[in-house]
FITI-228251 format. One record per atom (N, C-alpha, C): residue in one letter; z, x, y. Coordinates in steps of 0.2 Angstrom, whole numbers, padded with zeros to 4 digits, always signed. Atoms other than C-alpha are relative to their C-alpha. Layout:
aZXY/...
This chain:
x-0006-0001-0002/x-0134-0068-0001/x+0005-0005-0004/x-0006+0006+0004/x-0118-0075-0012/x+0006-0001+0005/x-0004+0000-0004/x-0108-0082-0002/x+0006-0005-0002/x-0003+0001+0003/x-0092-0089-0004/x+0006-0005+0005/x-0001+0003-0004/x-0085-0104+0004/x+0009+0001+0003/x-0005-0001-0002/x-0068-0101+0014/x+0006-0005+0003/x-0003+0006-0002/x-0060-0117+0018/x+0006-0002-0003/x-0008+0001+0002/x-0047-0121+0007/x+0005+0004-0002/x-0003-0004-0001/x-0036-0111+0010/x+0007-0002+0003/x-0006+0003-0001/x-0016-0116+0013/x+0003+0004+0008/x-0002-0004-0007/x-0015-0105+0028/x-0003-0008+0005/x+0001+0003-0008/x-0024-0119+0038/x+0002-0008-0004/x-0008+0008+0001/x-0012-0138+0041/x-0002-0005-0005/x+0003+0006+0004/x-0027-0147+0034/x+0003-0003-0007/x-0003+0000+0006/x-0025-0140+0019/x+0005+0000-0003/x-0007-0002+0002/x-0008-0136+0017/x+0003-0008-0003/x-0003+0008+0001/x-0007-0157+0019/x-0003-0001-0007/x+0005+0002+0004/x-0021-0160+0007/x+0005+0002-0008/x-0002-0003+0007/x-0012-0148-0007/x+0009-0003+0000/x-0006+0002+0000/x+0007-0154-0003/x+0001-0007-0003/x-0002+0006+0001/x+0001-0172-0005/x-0004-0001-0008/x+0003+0001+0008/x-0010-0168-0024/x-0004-0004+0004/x+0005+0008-0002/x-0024-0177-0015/x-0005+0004-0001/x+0003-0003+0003/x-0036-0172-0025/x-0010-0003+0002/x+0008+0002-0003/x-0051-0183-0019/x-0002+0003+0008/x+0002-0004-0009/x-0049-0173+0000/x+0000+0008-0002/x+0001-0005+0001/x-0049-0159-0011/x-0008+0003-0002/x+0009-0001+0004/x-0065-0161-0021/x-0006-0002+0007/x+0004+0003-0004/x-0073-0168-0004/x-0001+0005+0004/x-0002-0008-0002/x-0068-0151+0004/x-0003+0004-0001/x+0007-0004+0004/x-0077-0142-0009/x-0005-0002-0001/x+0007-0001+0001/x-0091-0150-0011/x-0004+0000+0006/x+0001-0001-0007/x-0093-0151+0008/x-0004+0008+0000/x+0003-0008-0001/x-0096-0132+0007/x-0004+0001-0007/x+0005-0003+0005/x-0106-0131-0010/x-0009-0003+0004/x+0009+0004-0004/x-0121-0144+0000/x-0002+0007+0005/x+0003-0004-0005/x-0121-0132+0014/x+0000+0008-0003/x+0004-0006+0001/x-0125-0117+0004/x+0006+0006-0005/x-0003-0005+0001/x-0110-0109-0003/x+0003+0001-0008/x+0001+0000+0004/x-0111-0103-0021/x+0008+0000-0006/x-0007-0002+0002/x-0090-0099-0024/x+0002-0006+0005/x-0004+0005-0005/x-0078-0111-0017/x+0008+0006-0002/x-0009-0003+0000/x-0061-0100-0013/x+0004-0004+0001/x-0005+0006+0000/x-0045-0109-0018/x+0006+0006+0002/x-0006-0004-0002/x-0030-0101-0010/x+0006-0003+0001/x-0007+0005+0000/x-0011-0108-0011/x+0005+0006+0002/x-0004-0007-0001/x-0002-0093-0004/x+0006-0003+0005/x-0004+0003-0004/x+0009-0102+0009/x+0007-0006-0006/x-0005+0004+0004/x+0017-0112-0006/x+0002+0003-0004/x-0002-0004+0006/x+0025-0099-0014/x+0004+0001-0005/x-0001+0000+0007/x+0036-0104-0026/x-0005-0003-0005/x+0002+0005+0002/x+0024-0118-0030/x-0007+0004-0002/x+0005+0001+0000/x+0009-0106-0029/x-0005+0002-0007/x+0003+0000+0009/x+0004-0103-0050/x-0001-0007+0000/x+0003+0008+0000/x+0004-0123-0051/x-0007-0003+0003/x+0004+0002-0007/x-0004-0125-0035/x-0010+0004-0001/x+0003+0000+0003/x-0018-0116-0040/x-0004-0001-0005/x+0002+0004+0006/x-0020-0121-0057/x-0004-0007+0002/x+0000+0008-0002/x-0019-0138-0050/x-0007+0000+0004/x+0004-0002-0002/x-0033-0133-0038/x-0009+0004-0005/x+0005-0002+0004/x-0045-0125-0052/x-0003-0006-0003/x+0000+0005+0003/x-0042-0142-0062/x-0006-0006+0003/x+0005+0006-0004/x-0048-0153-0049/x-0005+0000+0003/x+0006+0000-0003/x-0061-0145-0041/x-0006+0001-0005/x+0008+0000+0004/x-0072-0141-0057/x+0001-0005-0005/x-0003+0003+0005/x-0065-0155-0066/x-0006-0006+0004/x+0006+0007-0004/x-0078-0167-0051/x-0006+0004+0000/x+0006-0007-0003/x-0091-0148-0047/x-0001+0004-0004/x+0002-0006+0002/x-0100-0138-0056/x+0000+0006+0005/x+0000-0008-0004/x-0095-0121-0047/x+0004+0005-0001/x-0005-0006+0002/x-0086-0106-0049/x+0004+0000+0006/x-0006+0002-0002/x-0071-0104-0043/x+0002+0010+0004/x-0004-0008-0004/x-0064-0087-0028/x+0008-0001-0002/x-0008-0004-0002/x-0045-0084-0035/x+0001+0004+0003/x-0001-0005-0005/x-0039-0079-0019/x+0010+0002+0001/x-0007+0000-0001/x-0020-0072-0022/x+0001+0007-0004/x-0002-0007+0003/x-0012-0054-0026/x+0004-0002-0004/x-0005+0002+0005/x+0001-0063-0037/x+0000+0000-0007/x+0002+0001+0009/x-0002-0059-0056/x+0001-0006-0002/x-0007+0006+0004/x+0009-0075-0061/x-0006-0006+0002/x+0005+0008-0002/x-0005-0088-0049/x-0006+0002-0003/x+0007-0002+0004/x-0020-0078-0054/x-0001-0001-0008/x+0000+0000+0008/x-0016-0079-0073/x+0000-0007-0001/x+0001+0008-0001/x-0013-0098-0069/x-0005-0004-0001/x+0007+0006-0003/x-0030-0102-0062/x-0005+0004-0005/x+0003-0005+0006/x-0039-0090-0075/x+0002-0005-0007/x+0000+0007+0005/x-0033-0101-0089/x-0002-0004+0003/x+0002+0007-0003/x-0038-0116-0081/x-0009-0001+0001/x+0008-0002-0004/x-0056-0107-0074/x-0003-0001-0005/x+0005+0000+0004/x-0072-0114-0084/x-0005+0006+0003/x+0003-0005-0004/x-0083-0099-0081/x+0002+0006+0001/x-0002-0006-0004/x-0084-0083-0073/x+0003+0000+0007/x-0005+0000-0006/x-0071-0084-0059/x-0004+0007+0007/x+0002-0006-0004/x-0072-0071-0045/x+0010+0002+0003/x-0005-0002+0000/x-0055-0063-0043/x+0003+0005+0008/x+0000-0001-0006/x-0049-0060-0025/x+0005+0003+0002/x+0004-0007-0001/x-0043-0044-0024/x+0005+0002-0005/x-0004-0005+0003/x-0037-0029-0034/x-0003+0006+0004/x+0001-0006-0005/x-0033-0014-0024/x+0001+0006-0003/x-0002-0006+0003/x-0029+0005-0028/x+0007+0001-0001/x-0006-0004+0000/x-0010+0005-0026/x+0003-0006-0007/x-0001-0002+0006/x-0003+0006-0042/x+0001-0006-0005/x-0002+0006+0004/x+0008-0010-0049/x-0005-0004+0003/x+0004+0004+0001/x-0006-0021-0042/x-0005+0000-0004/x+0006-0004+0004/x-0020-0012-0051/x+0003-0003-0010/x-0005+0001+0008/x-0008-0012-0068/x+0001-0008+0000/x-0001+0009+0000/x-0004-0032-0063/x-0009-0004-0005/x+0006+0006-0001/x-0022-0038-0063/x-0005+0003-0002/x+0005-0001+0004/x-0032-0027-0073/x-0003-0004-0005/x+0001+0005+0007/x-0029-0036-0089/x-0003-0007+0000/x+0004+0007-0003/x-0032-0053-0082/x-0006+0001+0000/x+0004+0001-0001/x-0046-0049-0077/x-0007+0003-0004/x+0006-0002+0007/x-0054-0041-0092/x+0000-0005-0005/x-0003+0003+0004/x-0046-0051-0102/x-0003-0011+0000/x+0005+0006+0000/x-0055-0067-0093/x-0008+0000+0000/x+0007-0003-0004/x-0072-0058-0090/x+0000-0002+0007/x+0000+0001-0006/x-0069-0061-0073/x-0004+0007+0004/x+0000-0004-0007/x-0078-0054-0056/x+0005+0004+0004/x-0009-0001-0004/x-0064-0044-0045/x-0003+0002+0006/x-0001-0004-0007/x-0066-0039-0026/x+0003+0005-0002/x-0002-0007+0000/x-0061-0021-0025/x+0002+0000+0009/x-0002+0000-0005/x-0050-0021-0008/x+0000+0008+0000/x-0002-0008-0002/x-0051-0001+0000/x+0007+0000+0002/x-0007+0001-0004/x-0033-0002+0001/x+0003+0006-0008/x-0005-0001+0003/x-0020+0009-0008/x+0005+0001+0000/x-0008-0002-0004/x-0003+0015-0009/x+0003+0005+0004/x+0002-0002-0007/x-0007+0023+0006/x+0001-0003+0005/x+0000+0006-0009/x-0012+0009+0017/x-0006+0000+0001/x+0007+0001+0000/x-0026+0005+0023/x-0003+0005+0006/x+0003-0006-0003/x-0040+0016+0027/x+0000+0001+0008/x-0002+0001-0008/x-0040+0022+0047/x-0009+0000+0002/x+0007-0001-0002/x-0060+0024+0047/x-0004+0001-0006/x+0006+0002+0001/x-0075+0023+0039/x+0001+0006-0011/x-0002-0006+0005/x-0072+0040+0026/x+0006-0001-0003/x-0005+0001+0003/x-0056+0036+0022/x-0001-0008-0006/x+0005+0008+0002/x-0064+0017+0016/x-0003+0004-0005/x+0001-0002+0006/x-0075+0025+0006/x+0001+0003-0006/x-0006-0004+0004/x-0064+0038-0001/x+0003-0005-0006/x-0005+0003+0001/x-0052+0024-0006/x-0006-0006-0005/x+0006+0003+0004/x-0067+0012-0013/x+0000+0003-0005/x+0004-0002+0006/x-0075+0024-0022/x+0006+0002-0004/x-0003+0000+0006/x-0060+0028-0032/x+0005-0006-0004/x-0002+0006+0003/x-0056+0010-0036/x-0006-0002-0005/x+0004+0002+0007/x-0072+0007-0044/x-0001+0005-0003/x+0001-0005+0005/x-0074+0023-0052/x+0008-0003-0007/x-0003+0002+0006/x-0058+0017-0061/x-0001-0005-0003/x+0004+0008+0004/x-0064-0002-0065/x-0005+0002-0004/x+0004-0002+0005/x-0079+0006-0071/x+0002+0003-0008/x-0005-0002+0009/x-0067+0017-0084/x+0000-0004-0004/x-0003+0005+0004/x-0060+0003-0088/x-0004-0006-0002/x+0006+0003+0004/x-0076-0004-0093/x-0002-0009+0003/x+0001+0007-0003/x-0078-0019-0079/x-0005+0003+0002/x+0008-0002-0002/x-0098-0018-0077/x+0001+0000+0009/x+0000-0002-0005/x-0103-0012-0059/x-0003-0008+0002/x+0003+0010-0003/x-0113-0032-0056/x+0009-0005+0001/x-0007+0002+0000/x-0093-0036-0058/x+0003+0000+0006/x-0001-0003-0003/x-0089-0029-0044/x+0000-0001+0007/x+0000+0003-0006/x-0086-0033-0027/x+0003+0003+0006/x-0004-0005-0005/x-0081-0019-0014/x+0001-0004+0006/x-0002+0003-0007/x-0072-0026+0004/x+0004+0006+0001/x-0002-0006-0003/x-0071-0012+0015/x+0005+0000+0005/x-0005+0001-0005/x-0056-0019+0024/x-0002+0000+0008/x+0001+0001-0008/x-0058-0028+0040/x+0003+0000+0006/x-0005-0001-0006/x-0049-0022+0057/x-0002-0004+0006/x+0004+0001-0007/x-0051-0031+0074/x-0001+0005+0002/x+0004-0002-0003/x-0062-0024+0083/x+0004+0000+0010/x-0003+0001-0006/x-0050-0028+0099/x+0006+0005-0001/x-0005-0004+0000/x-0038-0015+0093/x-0005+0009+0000/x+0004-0006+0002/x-0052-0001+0087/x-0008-0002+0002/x+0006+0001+0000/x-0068-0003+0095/x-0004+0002-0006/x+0007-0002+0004/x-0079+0006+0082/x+0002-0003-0008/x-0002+0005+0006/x-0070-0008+0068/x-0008+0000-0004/x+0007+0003+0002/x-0087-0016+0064/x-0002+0006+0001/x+0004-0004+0003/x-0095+0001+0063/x+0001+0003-0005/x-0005-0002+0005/x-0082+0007+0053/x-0003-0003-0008/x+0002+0006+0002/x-0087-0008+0042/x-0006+0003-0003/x+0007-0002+0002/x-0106-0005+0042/x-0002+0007-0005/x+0004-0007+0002/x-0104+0015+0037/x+0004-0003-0007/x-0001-0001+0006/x-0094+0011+0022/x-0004-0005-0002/x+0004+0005+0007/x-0104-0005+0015/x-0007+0005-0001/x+0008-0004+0000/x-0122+0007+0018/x+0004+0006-0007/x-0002-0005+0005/x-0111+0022+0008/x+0001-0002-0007/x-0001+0003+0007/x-0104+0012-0006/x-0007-0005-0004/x+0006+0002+0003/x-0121+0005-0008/x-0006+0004-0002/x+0004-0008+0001/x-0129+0021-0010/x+0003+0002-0006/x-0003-0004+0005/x-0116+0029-0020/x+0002-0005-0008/x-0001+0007+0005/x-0115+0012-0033/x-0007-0004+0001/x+0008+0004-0001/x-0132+0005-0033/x+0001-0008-0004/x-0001+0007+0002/x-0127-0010-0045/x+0008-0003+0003/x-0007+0004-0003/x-0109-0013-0035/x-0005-0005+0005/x-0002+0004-0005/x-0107-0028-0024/x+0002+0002+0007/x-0004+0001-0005/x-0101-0030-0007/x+0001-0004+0005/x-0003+0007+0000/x-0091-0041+0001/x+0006+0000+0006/x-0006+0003-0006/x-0080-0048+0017/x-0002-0004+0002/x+0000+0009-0004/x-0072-0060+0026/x-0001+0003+0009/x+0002-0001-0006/x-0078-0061+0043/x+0005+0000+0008/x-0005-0002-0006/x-0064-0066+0056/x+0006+0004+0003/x-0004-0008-0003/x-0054-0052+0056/x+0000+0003+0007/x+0001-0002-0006/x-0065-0045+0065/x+0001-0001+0008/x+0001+0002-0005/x-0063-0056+0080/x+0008-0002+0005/x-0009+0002-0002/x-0044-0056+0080/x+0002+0002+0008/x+0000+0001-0010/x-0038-0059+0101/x-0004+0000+0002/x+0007+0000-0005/x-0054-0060+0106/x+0001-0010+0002/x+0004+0008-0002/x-0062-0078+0115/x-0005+0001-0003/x+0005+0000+0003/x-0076-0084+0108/x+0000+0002-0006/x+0000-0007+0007/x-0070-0076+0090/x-0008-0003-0004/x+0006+0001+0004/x-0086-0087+0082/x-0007+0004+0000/x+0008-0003-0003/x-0100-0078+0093/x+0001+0005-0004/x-0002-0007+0003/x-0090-0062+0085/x-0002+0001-0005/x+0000+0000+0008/x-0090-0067+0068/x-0007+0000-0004/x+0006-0001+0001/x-0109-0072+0069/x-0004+0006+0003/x+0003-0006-0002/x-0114-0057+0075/x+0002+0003-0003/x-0005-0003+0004/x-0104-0048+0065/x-0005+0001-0006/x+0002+0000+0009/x-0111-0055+0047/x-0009+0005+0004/x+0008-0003+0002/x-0130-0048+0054/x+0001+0005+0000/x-0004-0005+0002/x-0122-0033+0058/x+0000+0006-0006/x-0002+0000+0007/x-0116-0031+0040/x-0005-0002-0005/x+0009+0000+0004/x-0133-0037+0033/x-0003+0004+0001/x+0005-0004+0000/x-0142-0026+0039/x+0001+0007-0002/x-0004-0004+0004/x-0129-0012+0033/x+0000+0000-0008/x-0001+0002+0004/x-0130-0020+0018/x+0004-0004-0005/x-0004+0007+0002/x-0119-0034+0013/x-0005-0007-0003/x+0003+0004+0004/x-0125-0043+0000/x+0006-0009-0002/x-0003+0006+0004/x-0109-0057-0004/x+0006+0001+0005/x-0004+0002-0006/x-0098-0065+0011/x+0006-0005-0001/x-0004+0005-0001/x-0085-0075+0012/x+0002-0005+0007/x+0000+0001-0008/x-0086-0089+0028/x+0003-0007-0001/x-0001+0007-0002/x-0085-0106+0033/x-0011-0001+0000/x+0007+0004-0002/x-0104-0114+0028/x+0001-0004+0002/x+0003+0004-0003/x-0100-0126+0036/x-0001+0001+0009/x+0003-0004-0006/x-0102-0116+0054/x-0008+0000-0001/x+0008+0000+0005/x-0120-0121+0053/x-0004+0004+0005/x+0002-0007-0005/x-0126-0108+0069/x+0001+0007-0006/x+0000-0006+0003/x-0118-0095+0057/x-0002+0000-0007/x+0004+0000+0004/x-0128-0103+0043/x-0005+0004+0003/x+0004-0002-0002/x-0142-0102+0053/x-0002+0007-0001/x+0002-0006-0003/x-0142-0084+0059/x-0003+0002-0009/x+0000-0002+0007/x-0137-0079+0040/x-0008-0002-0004/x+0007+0001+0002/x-0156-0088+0036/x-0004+0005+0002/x+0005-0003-0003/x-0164-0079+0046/x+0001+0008+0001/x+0001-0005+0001/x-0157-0063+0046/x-0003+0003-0010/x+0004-0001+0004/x-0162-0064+0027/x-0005+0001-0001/x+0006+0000+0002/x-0178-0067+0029/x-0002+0006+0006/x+0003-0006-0002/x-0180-0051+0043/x+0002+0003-0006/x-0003-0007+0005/x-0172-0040+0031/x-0003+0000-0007/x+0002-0001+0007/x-0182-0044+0016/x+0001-0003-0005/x-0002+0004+0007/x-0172-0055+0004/x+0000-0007+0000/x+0001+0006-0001/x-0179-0070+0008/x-0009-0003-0001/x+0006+0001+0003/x-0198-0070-0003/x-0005-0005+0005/x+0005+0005-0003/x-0212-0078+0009/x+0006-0006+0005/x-0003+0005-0002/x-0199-0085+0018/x+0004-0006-0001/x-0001+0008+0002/x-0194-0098+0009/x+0007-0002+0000/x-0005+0003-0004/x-0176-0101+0010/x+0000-0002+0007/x+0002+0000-0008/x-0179-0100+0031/x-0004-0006+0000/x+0003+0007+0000/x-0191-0113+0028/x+0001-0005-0004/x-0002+0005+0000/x-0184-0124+0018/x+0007-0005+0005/x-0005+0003-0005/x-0168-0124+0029/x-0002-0004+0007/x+0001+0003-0005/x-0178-0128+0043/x-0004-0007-0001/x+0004+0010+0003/x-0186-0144+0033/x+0006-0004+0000/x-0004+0004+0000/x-0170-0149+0030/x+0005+0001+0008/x-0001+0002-0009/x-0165-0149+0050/x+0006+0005-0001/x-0006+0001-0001/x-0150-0137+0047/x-0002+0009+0004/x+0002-0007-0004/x-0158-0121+0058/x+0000-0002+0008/x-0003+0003-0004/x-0153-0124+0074/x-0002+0008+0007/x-0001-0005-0005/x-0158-0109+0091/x+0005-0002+0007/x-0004+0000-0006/x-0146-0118+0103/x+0008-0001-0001/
């Protein structure tokens, strides 16, 4: 499972301070917090500081591989921040999203071939976002059929079948499942990929949702997440649900988590 750690992110106060004040040592400590506990991407988001946020990213790409060997999630629909942190990016980045509707598509193709870059494929187009499961994979599958065109390999590739609460649409989360199972059928070497608390928006408890959720979605097929490793309950399940489902050889991730104390049933 690639997963892809969710934390810094300008939406939440911590960060917002951290990146306001260039405090680059609570930034790199942020990331590497979430590389120890398992997470192979560190997402950098600066979406709140909107004139500021092409720098802010940049700035953020700098400093985090400049202390961490890790790839870096560009998370921002803005050509202008995403071109920022691209020039800055050692490596293959992961580019966090290109949808179907049209000036985004024409924004952030080039970028993205142009830096060899990964792309999430959001089911979104200039439409709106799908109302159910058929319309998701509709609206996917003619997102990667054009990347593919346009000669971005299918391992490139990242499908996020758009996540709805589940408090608004009961059959959300199934919604969810039928298109990762579809699009991994109909794409054998595509990705796929979500963020998990959508689903749990007005709910209490949203954590229990969230962890229940990703197994869900594993078992549906989701191979590459975006969370909070440091939720280490919803590391756990994630161990364990690998190792039912097959992608976890004699067990061995599962047991080593549990040599290193971080597997936890209460």
């Amino acid at each position: 499972m690639l997963i892809v750690g969710e934390r810094i992110n300008s939406s939440r106060a911590a960060i917002a301070e951290l990146l306001a004040r260039r405090d680059e040592a609570g930034v790199v400590r942020e990331a590497g917090r979430q590389v120890e506990a398992g997470a192979r991407y560190i997402d950098v988001n600066a979406g709140t500081f909107v004139s500021d946020e092409p720098e802010l990213l940049a700035w953020l790409v700098e400093t985090i591989q400049g202390a961490l060997d890790v790839p870096l999630c560009i998370d921002s629909p803005n050509p202008a921040a995403v071109r920022a942190a691209l020039e800055k990016h050692r490596g293959r980045a992961l580019v966090n999203s290109i949808t179907g509707e049209e000036g985004r598509f024409a924004e952030l193709l080039p970028l993205i071939k142009e830096h060899g870059s990964a792309v999430v494929a959001l089911c979104l187009d200039d439409a709106g976002m799908p109302a159910d499961a058929d319309q998701a994979v509709a609206k996917g599958s003619r997102l990667v059929d054009r990347l593919l065109a346009a000669g971005v390999a299918a391992g490139d590739i990242f499908v996020d079948p758009v996540v709805r609460p589940v408090s608004t649409d009961g059959r959300a989360g199934l919604a969810v499942a039928d298109t990762i199972r579809a699009i991994r059928q109909k794409y054998p070497g595509v990705h796929t990929i979500c963020g998990l608390s959508n689903i749990s928006f007005g709910l209490p408890e949203r954590r229990l949702l969230n962890r229940a959720f990703l197994v869900v979605t594993m078992a549906a097929g989701l191979d590459s997440v975006i969370l909070d490793p440091l939720d280490s309950k919803l590391m756990a399940l994630l161990r364990a649900a690998e190792a039912l489902l097959g992608r976890d050889e004699y067990c061995a991730r599962y047991l080593r988590a549990y040599r290193d104390g971080k597997l936890s049933a209460g």
